[in-house]
C-alpha positions as CSV (number, residue, x, y, z in Angstrom):
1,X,-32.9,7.9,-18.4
2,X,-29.6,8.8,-16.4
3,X,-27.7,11.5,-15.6
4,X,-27.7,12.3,-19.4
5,X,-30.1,12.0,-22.0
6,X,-27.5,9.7,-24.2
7,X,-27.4,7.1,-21.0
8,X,-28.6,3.7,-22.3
9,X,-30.9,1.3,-20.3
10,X,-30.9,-2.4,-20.4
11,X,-33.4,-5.0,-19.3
12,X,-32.4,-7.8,-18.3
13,X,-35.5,-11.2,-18.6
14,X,-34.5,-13.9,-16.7
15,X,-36.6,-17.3,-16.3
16,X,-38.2,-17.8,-13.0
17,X,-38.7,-21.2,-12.2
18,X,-40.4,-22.8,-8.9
19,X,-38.8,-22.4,-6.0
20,X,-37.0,-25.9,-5.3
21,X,-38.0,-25.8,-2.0
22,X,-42.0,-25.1,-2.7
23,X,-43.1,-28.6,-2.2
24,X,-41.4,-28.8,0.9
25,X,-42.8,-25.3,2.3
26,X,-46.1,-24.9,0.4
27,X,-46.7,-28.6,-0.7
28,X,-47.4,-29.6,-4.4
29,X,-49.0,-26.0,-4.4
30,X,-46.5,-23.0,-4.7
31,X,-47.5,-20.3,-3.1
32,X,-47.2,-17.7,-5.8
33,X,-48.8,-18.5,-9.3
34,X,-46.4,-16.8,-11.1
35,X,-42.5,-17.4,-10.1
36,X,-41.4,-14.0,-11.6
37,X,-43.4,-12.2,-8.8
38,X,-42.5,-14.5,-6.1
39,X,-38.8,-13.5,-7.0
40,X,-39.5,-9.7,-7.4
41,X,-41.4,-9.6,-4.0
42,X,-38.8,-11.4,-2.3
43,X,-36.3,-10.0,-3.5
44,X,-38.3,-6.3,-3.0
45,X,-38.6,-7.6,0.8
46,X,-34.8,-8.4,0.9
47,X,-33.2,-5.5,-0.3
48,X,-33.4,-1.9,1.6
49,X,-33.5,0.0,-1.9
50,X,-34.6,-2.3,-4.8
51,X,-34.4,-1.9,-8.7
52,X,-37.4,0.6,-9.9
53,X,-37.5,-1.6,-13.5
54,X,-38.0,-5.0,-11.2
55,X,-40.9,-6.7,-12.6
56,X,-42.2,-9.5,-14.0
57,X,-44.0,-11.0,-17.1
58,X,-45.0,-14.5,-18.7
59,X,-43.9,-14.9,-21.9
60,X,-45.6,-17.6,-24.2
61,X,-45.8,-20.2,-21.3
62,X,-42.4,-19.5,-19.6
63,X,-42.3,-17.1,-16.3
64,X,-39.4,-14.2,-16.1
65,X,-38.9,-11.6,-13.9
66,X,-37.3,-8.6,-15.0
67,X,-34.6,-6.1,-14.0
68,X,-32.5,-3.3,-14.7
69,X,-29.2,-4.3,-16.2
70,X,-26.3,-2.7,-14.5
71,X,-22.8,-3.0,-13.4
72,X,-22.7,-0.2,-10.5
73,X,-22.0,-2.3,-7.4
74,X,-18.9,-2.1,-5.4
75,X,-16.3,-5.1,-4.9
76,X,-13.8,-6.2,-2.9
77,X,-10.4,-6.8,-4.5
78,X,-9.4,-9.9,-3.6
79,X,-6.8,-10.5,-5.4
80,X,-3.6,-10.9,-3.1
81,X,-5.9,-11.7,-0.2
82,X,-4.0,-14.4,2.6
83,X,-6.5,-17.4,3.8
84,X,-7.4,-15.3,7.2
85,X,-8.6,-12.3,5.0
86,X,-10.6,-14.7,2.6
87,X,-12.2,-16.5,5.7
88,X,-12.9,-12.9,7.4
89,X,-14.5,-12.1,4.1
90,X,-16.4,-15.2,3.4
91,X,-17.7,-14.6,7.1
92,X,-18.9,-10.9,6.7
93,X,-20.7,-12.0,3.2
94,X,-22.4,-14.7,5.1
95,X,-23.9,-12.4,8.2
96,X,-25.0,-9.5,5.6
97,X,-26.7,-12.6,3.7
98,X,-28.5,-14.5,6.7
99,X,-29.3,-10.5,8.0
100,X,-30.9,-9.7,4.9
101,X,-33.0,-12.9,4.9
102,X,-34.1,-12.5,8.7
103,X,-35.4,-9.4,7.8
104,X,-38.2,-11.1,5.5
105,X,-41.8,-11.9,7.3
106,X,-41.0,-15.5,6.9
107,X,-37.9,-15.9,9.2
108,X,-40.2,-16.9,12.1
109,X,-42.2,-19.4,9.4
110,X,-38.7,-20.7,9.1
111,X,-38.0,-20.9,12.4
112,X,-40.9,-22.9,12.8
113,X,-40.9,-24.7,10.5
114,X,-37.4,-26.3,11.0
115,X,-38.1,-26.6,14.8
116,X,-35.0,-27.1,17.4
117,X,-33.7,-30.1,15.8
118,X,-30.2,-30.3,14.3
119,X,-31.1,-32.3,11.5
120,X,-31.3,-29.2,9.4
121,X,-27.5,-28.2,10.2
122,X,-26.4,-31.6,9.5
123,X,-28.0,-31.4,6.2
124,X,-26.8,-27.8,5.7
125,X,-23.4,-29.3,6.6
126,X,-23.4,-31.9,4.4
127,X,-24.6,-29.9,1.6
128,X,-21.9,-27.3,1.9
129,X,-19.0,-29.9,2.4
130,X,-19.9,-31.5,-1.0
131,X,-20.5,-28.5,-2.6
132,X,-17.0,-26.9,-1.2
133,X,-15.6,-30.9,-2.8
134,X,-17.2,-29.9,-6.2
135,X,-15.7,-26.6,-6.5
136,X,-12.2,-28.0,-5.7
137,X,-12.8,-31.1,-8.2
138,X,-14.1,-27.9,-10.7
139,X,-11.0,-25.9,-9.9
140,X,-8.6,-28.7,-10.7
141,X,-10.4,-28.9,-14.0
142,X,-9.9,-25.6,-14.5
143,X,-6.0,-25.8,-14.1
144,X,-5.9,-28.9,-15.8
145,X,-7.7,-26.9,-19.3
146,X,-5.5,-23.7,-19.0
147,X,-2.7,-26.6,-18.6
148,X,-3.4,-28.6,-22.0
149,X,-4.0,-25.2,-23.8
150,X,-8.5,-26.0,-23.9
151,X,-8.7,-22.7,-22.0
152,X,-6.6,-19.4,-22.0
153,X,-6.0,-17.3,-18.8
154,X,-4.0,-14.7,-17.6
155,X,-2.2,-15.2,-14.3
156,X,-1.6,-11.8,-12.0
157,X,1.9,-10.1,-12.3
């Protein structure tokens, strides 16, 4: 319940599959049994103040966590924003994100694990070149489909 007894609360079920990098962390073995919990407890260890409802369940044979359905976070209006803005913005994302994640037990695992080698960067490089590729051959799609009429958007006055 909310701030009034008429307030509606949704749950959201989402599927929680293994982790696709188990095998190479844990072996064939995943550490947790049951991926909804691994995601709750990570995501309980990631976040300061977490979603009271977070939980998780098995349905039939298929693994979901589950959470509170809501719309309440802030956002950044970006439409407008130059290049320099959108880089400055990409940047801050990026810190909170690798912040949040060092604050988990297993950042010195991680540490560890990948040793001082640059092998990891490279592949992290690599990785986020390609994707960054995709998105731009995904993007040209998209212009092309609002272009032949497949898909209808709205362009900012």
């Amino acid at each position: 319940q909310g701030s009034s007894p008429d307030d509606v609360v949704f749950l959201q079920l989402k599927q929680a599959r293994r982790s696709v990098v188990a095998r190479f962390v844990h072996g064939d073995s995943a550490w947790h049994a049951h991926q909804g919990q691994r995601v709750v407890e990570y995501q309980q260890a990631l976040q300061t103040v977490s979603d009271p409802l977070l939980g998780w369940t098995t349905v039939g044979d298929h693994q979901y966590y589950v959470r509170q359905f809501r719309n309440m976070k802030g956002a950044v209006t970006v439409d407008g924003i130059d290049a320099s803005a959108l880089a400055d913005y990409a940047g801050i994302c990026g810190l909170l994100l690798a912040k949040g994640h060092a604050r988990t037990s297993g950042a010195s695992m991680i540490a560890g694990y990948l040793g001082g080698s640059d092998k990891v960067d490279r592949a992290m490089c690599r990785f986020a070149r390609s994707y960054a590729e995709q998105t731009e051959r995904d993007y040209q799609a998209l212009l092309t489909a609002v272009a032949q009429g497949v898909l209808h958007a709205e362009t900012a006055q």
